[in-house]
Each structure stands twice: as structure tokens, then as C-alpha cells.
MMTF fields as JSON, N, C-alpha, C and O atoms, coordinates in Angstrom:
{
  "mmtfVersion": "1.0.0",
  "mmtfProducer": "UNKNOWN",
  "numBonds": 287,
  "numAtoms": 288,
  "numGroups": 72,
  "numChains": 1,
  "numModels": 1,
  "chainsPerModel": [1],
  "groupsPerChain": [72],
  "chainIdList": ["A"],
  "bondAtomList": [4, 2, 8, 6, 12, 10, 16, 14, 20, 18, 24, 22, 28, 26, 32, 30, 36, 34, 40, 38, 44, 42, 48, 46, 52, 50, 56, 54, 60, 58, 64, 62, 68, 66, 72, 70, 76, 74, 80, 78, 84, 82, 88, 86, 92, 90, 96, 94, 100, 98, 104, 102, 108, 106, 112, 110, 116, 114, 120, 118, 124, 122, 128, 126, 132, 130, 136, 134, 140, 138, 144, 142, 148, 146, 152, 150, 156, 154, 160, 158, 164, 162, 168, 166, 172, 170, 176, 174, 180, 178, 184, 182, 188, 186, 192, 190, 196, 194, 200, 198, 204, 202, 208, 206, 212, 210, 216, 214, 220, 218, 224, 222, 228, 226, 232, 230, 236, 234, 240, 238, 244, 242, 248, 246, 252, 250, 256, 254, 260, 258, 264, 262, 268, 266, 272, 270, 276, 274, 280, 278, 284, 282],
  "bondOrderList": [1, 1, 1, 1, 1, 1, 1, 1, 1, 1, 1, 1, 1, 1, 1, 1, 1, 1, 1, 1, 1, 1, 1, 1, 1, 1, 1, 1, 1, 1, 1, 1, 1, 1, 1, 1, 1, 1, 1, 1, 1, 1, 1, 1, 1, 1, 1, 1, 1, 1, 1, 1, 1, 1, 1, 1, 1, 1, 1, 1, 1, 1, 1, 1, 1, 1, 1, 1, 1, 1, 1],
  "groupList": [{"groupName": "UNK", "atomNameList": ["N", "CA", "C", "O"], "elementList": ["N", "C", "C", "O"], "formalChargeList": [0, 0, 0, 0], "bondAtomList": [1, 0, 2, 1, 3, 2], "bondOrderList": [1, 1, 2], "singleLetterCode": "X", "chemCompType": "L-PEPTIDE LINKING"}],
  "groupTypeList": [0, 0, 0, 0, 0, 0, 0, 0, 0, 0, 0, 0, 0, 0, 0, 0, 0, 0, 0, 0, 0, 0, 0, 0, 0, 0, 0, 0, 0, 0, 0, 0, 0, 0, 0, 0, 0, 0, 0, 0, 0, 0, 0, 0, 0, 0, 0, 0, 0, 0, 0, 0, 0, 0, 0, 0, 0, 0, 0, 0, 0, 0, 0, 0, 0, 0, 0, 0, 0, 0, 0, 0],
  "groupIdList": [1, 2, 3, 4, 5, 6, 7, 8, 9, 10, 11, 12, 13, 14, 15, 16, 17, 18, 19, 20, 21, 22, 23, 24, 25, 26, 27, 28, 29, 30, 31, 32, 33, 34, 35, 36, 37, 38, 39, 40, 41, 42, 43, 44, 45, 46, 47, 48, 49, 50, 51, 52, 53, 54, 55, 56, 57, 58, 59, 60, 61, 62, 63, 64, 65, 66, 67, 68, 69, 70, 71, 72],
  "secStructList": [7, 7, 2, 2, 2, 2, 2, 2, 2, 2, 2, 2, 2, 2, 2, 2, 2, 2, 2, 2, 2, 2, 2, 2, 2, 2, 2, 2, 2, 2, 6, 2, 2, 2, 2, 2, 2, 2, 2, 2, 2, 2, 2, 2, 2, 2, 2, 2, 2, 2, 2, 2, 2, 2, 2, 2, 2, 2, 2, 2, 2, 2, 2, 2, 2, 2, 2, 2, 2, 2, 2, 7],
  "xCoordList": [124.911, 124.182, 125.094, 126.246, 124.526, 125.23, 125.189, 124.412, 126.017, 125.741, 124.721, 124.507, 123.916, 122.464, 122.012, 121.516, 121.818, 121.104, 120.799, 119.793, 122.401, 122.308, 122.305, 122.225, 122.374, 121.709, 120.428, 119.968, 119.682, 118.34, 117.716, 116.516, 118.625, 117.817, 117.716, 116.667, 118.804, 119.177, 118.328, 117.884, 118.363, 117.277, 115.638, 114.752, 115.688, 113.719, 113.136, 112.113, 114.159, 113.243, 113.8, 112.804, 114.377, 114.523, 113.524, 113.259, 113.207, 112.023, 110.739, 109.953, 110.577, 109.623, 109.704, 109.068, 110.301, 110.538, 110.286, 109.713, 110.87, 110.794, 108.886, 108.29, 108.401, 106.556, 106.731, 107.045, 106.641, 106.139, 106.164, 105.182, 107.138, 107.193, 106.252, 105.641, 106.396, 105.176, 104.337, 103.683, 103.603, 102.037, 101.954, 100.991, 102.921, 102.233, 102.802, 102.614, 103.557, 103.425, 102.037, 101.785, 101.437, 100.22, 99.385, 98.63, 99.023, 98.023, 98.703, 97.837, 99.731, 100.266, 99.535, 99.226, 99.353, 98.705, 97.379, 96.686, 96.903, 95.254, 94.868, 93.652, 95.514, 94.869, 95.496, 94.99, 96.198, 96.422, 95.208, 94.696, 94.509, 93.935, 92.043, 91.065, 92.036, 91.1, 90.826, 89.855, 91.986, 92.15, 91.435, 90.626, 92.072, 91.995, 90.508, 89.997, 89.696, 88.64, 87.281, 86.226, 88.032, 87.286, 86.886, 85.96, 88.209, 88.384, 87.551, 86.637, 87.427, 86.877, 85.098, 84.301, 84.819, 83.794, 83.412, 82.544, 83.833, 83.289, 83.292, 82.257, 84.348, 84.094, 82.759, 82.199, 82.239, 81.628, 80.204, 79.337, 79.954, 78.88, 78.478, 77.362, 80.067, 79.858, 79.55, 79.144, 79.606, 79.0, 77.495, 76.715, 77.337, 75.596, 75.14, 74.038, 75.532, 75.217, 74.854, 73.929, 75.557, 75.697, 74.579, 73.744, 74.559, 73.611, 71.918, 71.005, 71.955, 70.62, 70.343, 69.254, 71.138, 70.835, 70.399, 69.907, 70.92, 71.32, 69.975, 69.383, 69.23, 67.804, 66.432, 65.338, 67.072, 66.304, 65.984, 64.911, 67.16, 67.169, 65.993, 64.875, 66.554, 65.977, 63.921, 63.06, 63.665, 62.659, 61.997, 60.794, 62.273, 61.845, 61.566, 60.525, 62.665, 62.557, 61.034, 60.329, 60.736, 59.847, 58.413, 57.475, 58.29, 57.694, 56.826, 55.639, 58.05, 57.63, 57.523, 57.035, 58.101, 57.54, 56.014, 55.175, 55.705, 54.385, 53.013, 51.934, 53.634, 52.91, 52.805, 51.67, 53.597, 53.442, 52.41, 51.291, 53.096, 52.199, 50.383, 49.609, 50.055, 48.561, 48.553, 47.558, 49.265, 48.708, 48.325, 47.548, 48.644, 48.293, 47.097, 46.692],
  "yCoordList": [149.438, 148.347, 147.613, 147.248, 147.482, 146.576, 144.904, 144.519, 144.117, 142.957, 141.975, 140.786, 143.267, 142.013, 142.633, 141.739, 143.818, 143.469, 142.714, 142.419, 142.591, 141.842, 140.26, 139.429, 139.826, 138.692, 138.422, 137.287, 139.61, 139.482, 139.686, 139.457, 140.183, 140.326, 139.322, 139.082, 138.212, 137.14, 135.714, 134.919, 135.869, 134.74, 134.826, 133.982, 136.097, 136.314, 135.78, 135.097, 136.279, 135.247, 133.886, 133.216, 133.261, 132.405, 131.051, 129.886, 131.96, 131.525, 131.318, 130.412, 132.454, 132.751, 131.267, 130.225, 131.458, 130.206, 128.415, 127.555, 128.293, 127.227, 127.239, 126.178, 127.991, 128.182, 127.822, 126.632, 128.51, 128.294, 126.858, 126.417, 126.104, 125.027, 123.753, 122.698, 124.109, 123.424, 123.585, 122.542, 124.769, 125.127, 124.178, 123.415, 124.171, 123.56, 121.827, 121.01, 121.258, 120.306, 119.439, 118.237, 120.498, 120.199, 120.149, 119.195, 121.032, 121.346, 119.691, 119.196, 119.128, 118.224, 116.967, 115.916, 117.175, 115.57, 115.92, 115.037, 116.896, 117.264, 117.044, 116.923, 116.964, 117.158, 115.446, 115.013, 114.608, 113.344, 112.742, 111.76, 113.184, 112.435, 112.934, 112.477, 113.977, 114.52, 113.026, 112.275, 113.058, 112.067, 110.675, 110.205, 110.208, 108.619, 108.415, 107.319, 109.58, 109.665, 109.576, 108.961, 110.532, 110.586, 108.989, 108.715, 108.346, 107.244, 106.36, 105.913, 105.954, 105.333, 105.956, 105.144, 107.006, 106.999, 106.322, 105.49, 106.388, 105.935, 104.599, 103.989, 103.877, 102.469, 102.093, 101.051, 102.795, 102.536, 102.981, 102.106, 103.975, 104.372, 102.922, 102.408, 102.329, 101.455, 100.097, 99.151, 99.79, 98.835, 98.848, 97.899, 99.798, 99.823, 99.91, 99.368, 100.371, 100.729, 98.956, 98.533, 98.503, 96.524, 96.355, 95.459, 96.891, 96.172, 96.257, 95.481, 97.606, 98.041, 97.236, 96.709, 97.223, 96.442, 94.645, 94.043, 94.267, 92.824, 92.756, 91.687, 93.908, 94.046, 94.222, 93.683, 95.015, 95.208, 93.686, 93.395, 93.006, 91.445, 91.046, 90.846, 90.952, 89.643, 90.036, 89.17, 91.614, 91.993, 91.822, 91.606, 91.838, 91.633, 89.969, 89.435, 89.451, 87.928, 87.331, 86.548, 87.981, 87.694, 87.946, 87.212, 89.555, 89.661, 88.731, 88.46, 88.439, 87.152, 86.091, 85.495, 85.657, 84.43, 84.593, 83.962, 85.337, 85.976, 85.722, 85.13, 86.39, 86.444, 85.448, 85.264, 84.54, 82.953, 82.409, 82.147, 82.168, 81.308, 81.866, 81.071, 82.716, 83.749, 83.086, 82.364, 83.05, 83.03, 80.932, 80.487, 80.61, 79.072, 78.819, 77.726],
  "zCoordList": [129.361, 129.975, 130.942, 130.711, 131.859, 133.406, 132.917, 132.043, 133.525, 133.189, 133.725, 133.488, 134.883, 135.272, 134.296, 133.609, 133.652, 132.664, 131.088, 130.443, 130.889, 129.651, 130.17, 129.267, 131.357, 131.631, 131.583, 131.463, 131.688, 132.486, 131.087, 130.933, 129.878, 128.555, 128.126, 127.53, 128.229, 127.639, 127.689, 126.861, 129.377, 129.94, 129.637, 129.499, 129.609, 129.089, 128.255, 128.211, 127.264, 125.547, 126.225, 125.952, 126.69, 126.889, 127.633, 127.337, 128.687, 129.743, 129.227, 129.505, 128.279, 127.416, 126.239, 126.394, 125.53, 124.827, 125.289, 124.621, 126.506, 127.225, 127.593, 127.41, 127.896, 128.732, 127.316, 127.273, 125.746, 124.641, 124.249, 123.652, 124.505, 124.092, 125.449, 125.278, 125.994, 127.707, 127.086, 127.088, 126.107, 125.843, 124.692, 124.62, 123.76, 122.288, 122.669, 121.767, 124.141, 124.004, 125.077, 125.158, 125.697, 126.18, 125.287, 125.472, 123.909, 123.142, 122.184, 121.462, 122.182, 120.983, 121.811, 121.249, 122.929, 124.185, 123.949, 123.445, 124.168, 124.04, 122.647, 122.504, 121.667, 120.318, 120.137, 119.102, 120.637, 120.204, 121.097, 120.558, 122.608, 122.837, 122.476, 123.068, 121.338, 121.143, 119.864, 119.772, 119.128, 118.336, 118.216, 117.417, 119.347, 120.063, 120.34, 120.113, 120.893, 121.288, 120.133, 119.975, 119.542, 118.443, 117.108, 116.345, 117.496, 116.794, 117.801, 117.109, 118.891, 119.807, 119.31, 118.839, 119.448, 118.739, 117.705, 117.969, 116.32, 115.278, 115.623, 115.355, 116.243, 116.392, 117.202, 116.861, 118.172, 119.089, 118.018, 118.021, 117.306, 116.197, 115.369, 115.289, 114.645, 113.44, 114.581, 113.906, 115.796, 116.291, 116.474, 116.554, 116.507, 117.127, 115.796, 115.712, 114.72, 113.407, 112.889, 112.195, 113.296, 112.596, 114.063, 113.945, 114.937, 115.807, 115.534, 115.819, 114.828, 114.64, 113.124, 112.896, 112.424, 111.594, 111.247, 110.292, 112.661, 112.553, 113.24, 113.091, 114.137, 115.061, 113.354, 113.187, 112.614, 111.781, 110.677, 110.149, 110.597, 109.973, 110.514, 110.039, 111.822, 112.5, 112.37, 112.214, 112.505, 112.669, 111.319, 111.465, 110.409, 109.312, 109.042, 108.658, 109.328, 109.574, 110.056, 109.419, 111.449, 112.076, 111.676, 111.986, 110.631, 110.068, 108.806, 108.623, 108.115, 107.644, 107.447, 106.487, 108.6, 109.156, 109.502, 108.859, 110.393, 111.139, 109.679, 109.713, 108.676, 107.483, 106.976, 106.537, 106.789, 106.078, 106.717, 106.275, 108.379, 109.032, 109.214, 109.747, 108.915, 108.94, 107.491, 107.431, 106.316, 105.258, 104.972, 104.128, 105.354, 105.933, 105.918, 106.315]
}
């Protein structure tokens, strides 16, 4: 073996290694902001969740109020 080639063996896994680590630290940003997102969801779910409920209070409220005052 010539010595470009045991350079050229040397650097490969090497190059190779370096792309490997670029890929799983793109996939480590994509899966933290798959994360964040996902959490931003549920918050944004458990708000409307208290909203529909606080709509359902009030509607029931009105309901019987509505009913008292008819039963008068």
C-alpha cells in the first residue's frame, strides 16, 4: 500500500463519521422541536378544554335561569 492510500483509508471512516454525527445532530433539533410543539399543543387543547367548559357553565346557567323565570 502507497501512502495516498493509507491516507485516503484513514480519512474515509472518518468523513463518514463526522456526516454521521451532522445527521443524528439534525434528527436531536428535529425531535427537540417535535417536542416543544407537541407540548404547545396540549397547552393550547387544555385551554379551549376550560373554555368549552366555562361556555358549557355559563349555558346551563342560562338555562336555568330561563326556567325559573317561565316557572313564575
Amino acid at each position: 500500500m502507497n501512502a495516498a492510500c493509507r491516507i485516503l483509508c484513514l480519512l474515509a471512516p472518518l468523513t463518514l463519521a463526522a456526516c454521521g454525527a451532522e445527521v443524528a445532530g439534525a434528527a436531536a433539533t428535529a425531535a427537540a422541536l417535535q417536542a416543544s410543539q407537541a407540548q404547545q399543543a396540549k397547552a393550547q387543547q387544555q385551554a379551549i378544554q376550560q373554555k368549552l367548559d366555562a361556555a358549557m357553565q355559563a349555558g346551563a346557567a342560562n338555562t336555568a335561569a330561563a326556567a325559573a323565570s317561565a316557572g313564575q
